[in-house]
N, C-alpha and C positions, 0 to 999 in steps of 0.2 A: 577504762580501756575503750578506743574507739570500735565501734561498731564496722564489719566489712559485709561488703556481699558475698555470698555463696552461691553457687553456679546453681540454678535451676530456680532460682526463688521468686517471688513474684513482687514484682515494683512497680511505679508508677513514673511519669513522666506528667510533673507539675509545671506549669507558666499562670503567672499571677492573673486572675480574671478566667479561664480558662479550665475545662473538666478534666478532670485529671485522667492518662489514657491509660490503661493495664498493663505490664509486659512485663517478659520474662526475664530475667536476668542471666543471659547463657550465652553462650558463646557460638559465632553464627548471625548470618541476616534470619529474622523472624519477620511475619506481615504482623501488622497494626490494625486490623478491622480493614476498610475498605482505606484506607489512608496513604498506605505503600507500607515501607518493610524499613527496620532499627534495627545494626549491630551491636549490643552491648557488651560485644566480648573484653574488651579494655576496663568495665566496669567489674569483673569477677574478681574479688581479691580487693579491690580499693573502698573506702569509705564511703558512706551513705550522704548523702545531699552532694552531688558532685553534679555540676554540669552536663549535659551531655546537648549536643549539636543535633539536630533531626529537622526536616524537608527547612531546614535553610535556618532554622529557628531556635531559641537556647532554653532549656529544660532543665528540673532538677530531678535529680532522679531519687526516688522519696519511696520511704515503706509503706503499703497503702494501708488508710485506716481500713475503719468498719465502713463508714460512708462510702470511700472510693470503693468498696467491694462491691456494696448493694448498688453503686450508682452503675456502676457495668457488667451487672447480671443482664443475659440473653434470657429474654421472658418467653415463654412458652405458654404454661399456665398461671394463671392470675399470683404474682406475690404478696406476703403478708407485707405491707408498707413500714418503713422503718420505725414510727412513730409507734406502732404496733409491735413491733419486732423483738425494741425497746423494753416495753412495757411486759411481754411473754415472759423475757430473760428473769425480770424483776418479778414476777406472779412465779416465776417456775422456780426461784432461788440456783439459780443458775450461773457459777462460777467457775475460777479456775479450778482442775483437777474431777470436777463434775463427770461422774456416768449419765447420761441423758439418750432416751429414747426420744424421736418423731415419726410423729406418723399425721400427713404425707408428706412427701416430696418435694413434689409442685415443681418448679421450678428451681429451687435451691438456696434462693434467698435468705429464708428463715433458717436452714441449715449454716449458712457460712454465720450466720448472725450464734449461735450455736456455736459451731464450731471455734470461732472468735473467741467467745467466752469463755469455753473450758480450758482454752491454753492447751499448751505440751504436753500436760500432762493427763489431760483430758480425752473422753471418747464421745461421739455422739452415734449414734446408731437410726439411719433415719430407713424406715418403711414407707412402701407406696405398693398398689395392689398394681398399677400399670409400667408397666415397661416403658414409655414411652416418656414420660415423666423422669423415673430412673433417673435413664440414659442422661435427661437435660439436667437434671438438677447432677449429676456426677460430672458433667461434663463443666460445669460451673463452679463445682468447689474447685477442681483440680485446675481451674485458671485462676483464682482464687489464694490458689499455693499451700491451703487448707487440708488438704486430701488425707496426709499421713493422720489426722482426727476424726475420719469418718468412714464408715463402715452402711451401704448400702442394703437392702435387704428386699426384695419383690414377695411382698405376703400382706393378705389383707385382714389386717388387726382387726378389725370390727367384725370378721366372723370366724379368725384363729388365734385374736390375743394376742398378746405380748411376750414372748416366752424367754424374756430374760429375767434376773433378779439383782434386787440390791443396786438396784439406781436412784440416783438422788433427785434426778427429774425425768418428768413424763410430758411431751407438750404435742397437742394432740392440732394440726387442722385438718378436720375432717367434715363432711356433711352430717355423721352420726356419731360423736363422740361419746356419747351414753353409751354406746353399745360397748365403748374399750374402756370405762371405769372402774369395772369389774377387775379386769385382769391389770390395769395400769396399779392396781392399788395392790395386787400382789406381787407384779413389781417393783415397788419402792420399798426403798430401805426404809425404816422408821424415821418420820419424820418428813421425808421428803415428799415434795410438790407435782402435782398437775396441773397443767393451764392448758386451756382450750381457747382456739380460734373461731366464731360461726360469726356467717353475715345478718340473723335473722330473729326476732325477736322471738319468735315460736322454738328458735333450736335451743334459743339459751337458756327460755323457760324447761325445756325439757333436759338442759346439762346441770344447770343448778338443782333443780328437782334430783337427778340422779347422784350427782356428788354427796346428797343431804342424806340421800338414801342409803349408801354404800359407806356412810359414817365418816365422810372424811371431813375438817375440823377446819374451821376457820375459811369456809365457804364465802368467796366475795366475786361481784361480778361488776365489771368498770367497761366502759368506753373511752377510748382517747380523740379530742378535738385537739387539731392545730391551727392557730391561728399567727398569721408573722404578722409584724410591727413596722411598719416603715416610719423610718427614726429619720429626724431633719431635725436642727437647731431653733427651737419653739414650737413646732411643727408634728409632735410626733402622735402619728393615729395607729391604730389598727387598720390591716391590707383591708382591701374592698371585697376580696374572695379567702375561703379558708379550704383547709382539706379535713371535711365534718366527716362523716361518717363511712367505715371504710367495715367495719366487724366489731363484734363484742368481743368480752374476752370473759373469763369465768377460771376461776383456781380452788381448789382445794388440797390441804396437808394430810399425809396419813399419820394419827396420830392412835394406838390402838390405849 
């Protein structure tokens, strides 16, 4: 069955070589960021990859990945970078239908990357002690088109815990994630993961140290380097620049 759009949903506007721009799929002129403003009202109801015409120029108008999402978060506070982001999902065993706590916010990058994952059927519940943060990272899922997967909360875990139960992940970026191990770990259902974000070699010695302490099982702590390839016909090196070091990451299972 072909796929249609439904009025309110969030789509992309792709031309080949070009970044793909966010927007809404709804009925009405909307603004574009600073670019001007697209009616997609003729698009509610019709199939996906369709044409559409805007400031003179022809567009497909496409469901946006994971990519297109992180690439047009409005940053605030520093994001966890994709290659990172990545790598959480996979340390936190983070899929569809997943109950999954965050803590922070931030920005909301890491949350849609979250929210992504758990699908429809899934919740993410993200924490941040600031308000102000919040407000950014809610105001980016809900462009995002992500919203109805996540659930907000202004409480700072690291000195009032986690106080839900029976979640399958816990993914923590915080300055002091030792301090939410305790209560992350009676949070989780049997079984299920913690991954931690820290930029610093002192924080991770004290997250792994804490993980080991509070018994949880299959303790491992990785960094992610990227490096691209520039590929030619005989030709092909590695880029001259990479994106090394962004944060560590640290996981462990509760396993009683």
């Amino acid at each position: 069955m072909t796929e249609t759009w439904q009025e309110g949903e969030a789509g992309v506007l792709k031309r080949s070589g070009e970044p793909s721009v966010l927007v809404r799929v709804a009925r009405g002129a909307q603004p574009v960021g600073r670019e001007g403003v697209v009616d997609l009202s003729s698009e509610v109801g019709q199939p996906l990859g369709r044409t559409v015409v805007w400031s003179g120029a022809a567009y497909s108008l496409l469901r946006p990945s994971l990519a297109d999402l992180l690439a047009t978060v409005h940053r605030g506070a520093q994001i966890v970078t994709p290659k990172d982001a990545v790598q959480l999902l996979y340390l936190a065993g983070v899929g569809p239908g997943a109950a999954v706590a965050e803590a922070g916010s931030g920005s909301g990058a890491l949350t849609i990357a979250l929210a992504h994952a758990v699908g429809p059927h899934g919740h993410v519940t993200s924490f941040d002690r600031r308000k102000d943060f919040l407000a950014s990272a809610r105001a980016n899922v809900e462009r995002s088109g992500l919203s109805a997967r996540v659930s907000f909360r202004e409480r700072d875990v690291a000195a009032e815990g986690i106080d839900l139960t029976d979640l399958s992940s816990v993914v923590l970026d915080l300055p002091e994630p030792w301090d939410v191990l305790s209560s992350a770990r009676d949070a989780l259902r049997p079984g299920g993961y913690v991954a931690t974000y820290t930029p610093t070699y002192n924080q991770l010695e004290r997250t792994v140290r804490a993980l080991r302490s509070f018994r949880y099982d299959e303790v491992r702590a990785v960094e992610v380097l990227e490096r691209g390839l520039h590929v030619g016909e005989g030709g092909t090196r590695p880029e001259f620049e990479m994106l090394g070091h962004t944060g560590f990451l640290a996981a462990g299972r509760k396993v009683d």
